[in-house]
N, C-alpha and C positions, 0 to 999 in steps of 0.2 A: 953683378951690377946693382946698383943702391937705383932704386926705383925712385924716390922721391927728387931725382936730379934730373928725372926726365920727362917731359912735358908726351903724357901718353896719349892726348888725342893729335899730337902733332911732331911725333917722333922722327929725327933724322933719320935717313936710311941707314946710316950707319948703328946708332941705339937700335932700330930694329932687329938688323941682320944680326948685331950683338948680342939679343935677347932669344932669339929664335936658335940659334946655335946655343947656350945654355941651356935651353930647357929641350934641344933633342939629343945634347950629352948624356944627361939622365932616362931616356928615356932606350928601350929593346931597338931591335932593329926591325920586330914584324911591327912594334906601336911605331915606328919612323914612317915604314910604309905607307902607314895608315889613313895617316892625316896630311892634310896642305899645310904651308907654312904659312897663312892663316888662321888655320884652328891653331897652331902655336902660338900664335900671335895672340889672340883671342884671351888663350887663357894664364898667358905670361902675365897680360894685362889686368884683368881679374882678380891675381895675387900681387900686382905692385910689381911685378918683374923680378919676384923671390923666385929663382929656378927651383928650389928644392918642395915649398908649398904648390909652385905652380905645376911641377911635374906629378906630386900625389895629387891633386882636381884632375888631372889629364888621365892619370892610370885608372883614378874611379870613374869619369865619363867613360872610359873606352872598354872596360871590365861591362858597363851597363849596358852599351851598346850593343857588344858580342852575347850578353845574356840574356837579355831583353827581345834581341832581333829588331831592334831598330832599321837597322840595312835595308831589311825584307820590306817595308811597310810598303803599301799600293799607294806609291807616288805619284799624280801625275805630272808628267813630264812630257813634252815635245815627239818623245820618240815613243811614247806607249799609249793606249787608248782607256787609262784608271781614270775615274771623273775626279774634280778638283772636289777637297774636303770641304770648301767655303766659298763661298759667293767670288767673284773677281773682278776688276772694270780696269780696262785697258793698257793688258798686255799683249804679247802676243806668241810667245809660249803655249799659252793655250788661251782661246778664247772667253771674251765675256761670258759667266754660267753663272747660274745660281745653283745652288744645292737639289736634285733632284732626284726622287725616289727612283733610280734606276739599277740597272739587275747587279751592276757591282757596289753598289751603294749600303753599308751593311748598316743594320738594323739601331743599333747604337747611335748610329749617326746621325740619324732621321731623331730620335730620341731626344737624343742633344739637345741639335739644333730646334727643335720644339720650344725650349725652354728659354733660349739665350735672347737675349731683346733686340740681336742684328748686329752683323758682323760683315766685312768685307776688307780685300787689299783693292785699295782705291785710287791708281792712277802712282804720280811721284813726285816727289817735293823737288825745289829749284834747285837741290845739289844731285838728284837722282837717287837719292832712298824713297824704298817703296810705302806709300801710307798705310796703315792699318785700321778702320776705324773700326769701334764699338762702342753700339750704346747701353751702358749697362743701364740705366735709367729705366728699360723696357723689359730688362729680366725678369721671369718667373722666380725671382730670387727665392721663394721656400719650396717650389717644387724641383729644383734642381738639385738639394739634398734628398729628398725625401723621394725621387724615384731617379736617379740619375746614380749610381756608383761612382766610389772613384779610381775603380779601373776603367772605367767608361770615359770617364771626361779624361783621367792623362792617358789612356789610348788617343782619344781624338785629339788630343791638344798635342801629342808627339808627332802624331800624322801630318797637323798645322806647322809645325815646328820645323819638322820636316820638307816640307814643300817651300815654304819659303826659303829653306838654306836651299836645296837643290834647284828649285824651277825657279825664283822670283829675283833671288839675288843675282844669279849669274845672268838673267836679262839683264837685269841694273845696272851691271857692270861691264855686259859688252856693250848697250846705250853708253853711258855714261863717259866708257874708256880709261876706268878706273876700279880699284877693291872696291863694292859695296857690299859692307856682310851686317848692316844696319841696317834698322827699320826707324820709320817715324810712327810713334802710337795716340790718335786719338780716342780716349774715353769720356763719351758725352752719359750726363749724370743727367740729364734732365728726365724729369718724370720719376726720380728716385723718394725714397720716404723714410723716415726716420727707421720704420720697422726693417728696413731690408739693410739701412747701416748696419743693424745689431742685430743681425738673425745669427746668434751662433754660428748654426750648424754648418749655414754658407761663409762665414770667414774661417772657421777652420780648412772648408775645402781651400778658398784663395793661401790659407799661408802655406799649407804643404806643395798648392804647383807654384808661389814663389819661390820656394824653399827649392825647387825642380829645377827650374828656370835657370836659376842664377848657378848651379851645380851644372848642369849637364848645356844648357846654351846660352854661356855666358857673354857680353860685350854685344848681343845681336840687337841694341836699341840703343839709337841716337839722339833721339828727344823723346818723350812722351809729356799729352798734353792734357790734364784735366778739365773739361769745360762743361759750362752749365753747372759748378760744383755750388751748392746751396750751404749756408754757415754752418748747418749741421754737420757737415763732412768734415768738418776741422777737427772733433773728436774723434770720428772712424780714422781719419788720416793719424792722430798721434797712435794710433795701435798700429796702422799700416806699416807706418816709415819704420817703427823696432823692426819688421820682418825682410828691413830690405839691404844691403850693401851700402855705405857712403856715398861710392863713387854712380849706386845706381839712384839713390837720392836727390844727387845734384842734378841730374839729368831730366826729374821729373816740375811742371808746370803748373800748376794750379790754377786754375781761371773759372770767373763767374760768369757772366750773364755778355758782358761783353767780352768775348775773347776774338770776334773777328781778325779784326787788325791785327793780331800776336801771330796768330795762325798764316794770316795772307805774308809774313814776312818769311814764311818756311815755306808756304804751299803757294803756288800758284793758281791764282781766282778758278779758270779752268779746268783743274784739278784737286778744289775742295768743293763739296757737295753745298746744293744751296741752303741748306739748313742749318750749315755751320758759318755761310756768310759768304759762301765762294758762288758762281756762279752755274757750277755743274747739275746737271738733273738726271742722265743718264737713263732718258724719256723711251730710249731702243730696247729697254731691260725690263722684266714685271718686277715691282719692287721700286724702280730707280734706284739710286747709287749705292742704298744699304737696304735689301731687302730683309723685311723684318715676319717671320710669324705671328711673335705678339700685338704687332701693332695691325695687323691681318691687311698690309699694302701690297700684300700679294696673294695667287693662293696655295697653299700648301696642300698638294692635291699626294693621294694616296699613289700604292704601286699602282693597283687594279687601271688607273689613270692611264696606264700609258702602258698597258698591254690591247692587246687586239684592238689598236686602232683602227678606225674607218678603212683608210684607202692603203693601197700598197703599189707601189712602181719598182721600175728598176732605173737605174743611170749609172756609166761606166765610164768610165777615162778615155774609153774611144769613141770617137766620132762618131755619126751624131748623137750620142745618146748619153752627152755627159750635164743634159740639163731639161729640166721639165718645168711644166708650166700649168697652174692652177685655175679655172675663172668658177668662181661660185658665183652666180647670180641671186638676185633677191625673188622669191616665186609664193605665190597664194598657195591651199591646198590643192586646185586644180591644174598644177605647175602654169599658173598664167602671171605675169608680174601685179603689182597691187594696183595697178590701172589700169586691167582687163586685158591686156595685149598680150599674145603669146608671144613668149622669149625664147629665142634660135640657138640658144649654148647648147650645144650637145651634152656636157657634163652638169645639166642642171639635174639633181634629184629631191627624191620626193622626202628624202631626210634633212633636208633644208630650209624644208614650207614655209616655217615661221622663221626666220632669222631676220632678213630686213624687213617686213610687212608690217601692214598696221596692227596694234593692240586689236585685241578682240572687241573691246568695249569701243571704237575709234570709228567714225563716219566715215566712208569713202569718199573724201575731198579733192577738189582737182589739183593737182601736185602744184606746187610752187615750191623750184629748185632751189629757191634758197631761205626756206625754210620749210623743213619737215620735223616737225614735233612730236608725229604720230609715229616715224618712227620706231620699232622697239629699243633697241639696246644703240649705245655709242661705241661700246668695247665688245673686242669679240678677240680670243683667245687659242692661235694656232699650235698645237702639240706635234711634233713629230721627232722620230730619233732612225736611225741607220746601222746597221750591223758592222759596217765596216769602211774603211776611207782616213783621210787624214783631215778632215774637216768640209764644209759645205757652204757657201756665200748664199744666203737667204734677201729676199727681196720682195716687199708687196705693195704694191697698189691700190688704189681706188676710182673705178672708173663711174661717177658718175651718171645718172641719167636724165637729159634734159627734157622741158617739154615738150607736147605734142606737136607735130607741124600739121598744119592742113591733110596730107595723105595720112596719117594717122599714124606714123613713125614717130619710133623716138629718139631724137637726137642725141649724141652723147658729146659730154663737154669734155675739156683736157683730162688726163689722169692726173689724178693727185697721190702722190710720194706720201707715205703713209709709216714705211720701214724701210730704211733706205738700205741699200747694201752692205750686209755685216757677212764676216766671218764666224761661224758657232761650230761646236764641235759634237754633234747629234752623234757620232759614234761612241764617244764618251759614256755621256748620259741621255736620257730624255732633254730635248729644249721645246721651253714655254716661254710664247711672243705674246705679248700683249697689243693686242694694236685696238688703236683710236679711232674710227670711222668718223667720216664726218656727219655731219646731220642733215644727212638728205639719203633718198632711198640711191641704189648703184651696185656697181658688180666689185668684188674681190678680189682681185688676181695676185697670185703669192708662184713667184719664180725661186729655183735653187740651182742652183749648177754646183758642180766639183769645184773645189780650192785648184786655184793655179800653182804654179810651183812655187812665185814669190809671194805667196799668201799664205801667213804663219809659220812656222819653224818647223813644222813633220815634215818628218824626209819624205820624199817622194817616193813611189812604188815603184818594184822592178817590170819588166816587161811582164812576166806572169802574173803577176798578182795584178797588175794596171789589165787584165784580160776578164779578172773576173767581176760581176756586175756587182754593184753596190743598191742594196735594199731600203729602201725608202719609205718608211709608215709615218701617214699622217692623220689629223684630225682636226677641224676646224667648227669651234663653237660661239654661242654667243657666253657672253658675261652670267649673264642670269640662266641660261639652259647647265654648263656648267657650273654654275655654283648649287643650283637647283639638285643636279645628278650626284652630286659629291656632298652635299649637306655643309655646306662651308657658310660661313657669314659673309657679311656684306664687305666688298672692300671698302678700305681706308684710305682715300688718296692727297698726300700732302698738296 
């Protein structure tokens, strides 16, 4: 079949089935097994629909594969409990997560991602490809040569690579009710600098995992979009585009300062982050919608973090014990609340003193519920992960406390919804809630109960395994006591 007769992003069924049959002519019968006739497809396309080119790209992907042990890599996927390699926002596959230091989380990884300026799959564009953002703008661009290997980064970057073909696509496509084995790529340059256009040592690493990419996962990108790109990028780009394919050329965008509008004609407002012009914030997540290390909008807390936490429970599939319930109150050092009055939570403790109460330096003034400035902290920072389960719905509150009435009680005003109801997947990895208190003193209540069975894609447990308890470690701090305990700088909150 002569390739240039057939329109490849829009091929009748018939040129396909055509192309797909040539190039599994040439190919064994264990490499037929092997692959879907999509990855045929894929890389029919790649070579023009040359069967004979296309079938040597295929036998060196599948030789790397089997050498490599690509297969092997700790995928998370739906049915196993590997944490996601990179941040995620609204799938359901596996839950929203950020990157976090947890016990299958290997070392490299944590490495990495130190250095990369923020990275995430971000919701899906109006045909149902999944977004990808990144901002290289915030990368450590010369410390990622100079302590980062590059068996480190195309390990992690095959693990990426990976997960997206296995977990991300096949949501796309059973949503969608169609193939999606394409991605949409945003690359935000803002905050880049001429030094990090022509740092060497960092484009040579980009052109060997281009050189990667377009060999071993080819056709997996349906647009990509440059934005925020600053005039100086026209010279880095003329070295770029020599190291890229034509047909991956055409696909690529280049945008300055205003690229909104270009973008909202692919992504829907609700599903581009507010920083590129869309309306999303993904305010439920530490970080929001591309949590970043460098830009320090969240915090990058070590392993130590999230071992021997505070509290431990149990909660199990069976009744009643498949949901628990948290209230920290606000207490002085002599567990009395900051307006004298002793408080009746049985779970108040004395490791909590300082979290809502006044500054040391702060008058004992008569409360006025709607304004407390004395206050400590607005943010406060719940940790917790679980041994085992197929996910957990997390939920917290804020219960306010109003002023005195005549008997000397104190009234409490409605709760205010603070995290609302999410699905996270704490048996995974560690998860870190950022929550926003409001500014007045009041109590915390953080509920969890077990995933039901139509929440998220894990199979549900057998009779046995739904028998045995699931372990529950938590921790609950302010902003400033953690970052204080961790040695971490101040956050950055767009």
């Amino acid at each position: 079949m002569v390739g240039n007769t057939v329109d490849l992003d829009n091929p009748t069924p018939e040129q396909r089935a055509q192309a797909i049959s040539d190039l599994r002519a040439k190919l064994s019968a264990e490499e037929n097994d092997y692959c879907s006739d999509l990855d045929i497809w894929r890389f029919s396309v790649a070579r023009q629909l040359d069967a004979d080119k296309s079938a040597a790209m295929f036998k060196e992907w599948y030789l790397w594969r089997k050498s490599s042990g690509i297969d092997d890599l700790p995928v998370a996927q739906a049915t196993n409990q590997y944490p996601v390699p990179y941040p995620i926002r609204g799938y359901s596959s596996v839950a929203d997560a950020n990157l976090t230091a947890g016990v299958m989380v290997k070392e490299y990884q944590l490495k990495v991602n130190k250095y990369f300026g923020g990275g995430c799959w971000h919701k899906r564009d109006k045909d149902g490809h999944p977004v990808y953002i990144e901002r290289i703008g915030r990368y450590q661009i010369k410390d990622i040569p100079r302590k980062c290997s590059m068996g480190e980064l195309f390990e992690y970057h095959y693990l990426m690579q990976e997960f997206l073909s296995r977990t991300v696509f096949p949501e796309c496509t059973q949503l969608a009710g169609h193939d999606v084995s394409q991605q949409v790529v945003i690359f935000d340059l803002a905050g880049i600098s001429i030094g990090m256009l022509s740092h060497i040592p960092a484009l040579n690493m980009l052109r060997e995992m281009l050189a990667k990419d377009q060999l071993y996962y080819p056709e997996c990108m349906f647009k990509t979009y440059v934005v925020n790109a600053p005039s100086m990028f026209v010279t880095a780009w003329k070295l770029i585009r020599g190291w890229l394919d034509p047909r991956v050329i055409s696909k690529i965008h280049i945008l300055g300062k205003d690229h909104s509008e270009e973008l909202l004609k692919q992504i829907p407002a609700h599903s581009l982050p507010s920083f590129l012009g869309g309306s999303c914030r993904c305010s439920h997540m530490a970080g929001g919608c591309v949590p970043s290390i460098p830009m320090n909008n969240y915090p990058d807390l070590p392993r130590k973090a999230y071992v021997n936490l505070r509290h431990q429970v149990q909660v199990s599939y069976a009744e009643p014990r498949h949901s628990y319930t948290c209230d920290v109150a606000p207490v002085d050092s002599d567990q009395r609340s900051p307006w004298g009055s002793p408080l009746s939570s049985p779970q108040t403790l004395q490791s909590y003193a300082t979290w809502f109460g006044f500054k040391k330096d702060s008058p004992r003034l008569t409360p006025d519920p709607t304004d407390m400035p004395h206050v400590r902290t607005r943010y406060m920072y719940l940790r917790f992960m679980a041994d085992r389960g197929r996910g957990m719905v997390v939920e917290v509150l804020w219960k306010p406390f109003g002023a005195a009435t005549a008997a000397g009680i104190y009234a409490q005003d409605e709760e205010v919804l603070i995290y609302p109801e999410t699905l996270v997947d704490p048996q995974r990895a560690p998860v870190l809630l950022e929550l926003k208190v409001p500014n007045r003193v009041g109590q915390l209540v953080c509920n969890w109960r077990i995933a039901n069975f139509d929440e998220g894609q894990a199979p549900f447990p057998g009779p046995e395994e739904a028998q045995i308890p699931i372990v529950l470690e938590y921790s609950i701090d302010s902003e400033d006591d953690l970052l204080e305990e961790f040695q971490l700088p101040p956050i950055k909150r767009e």
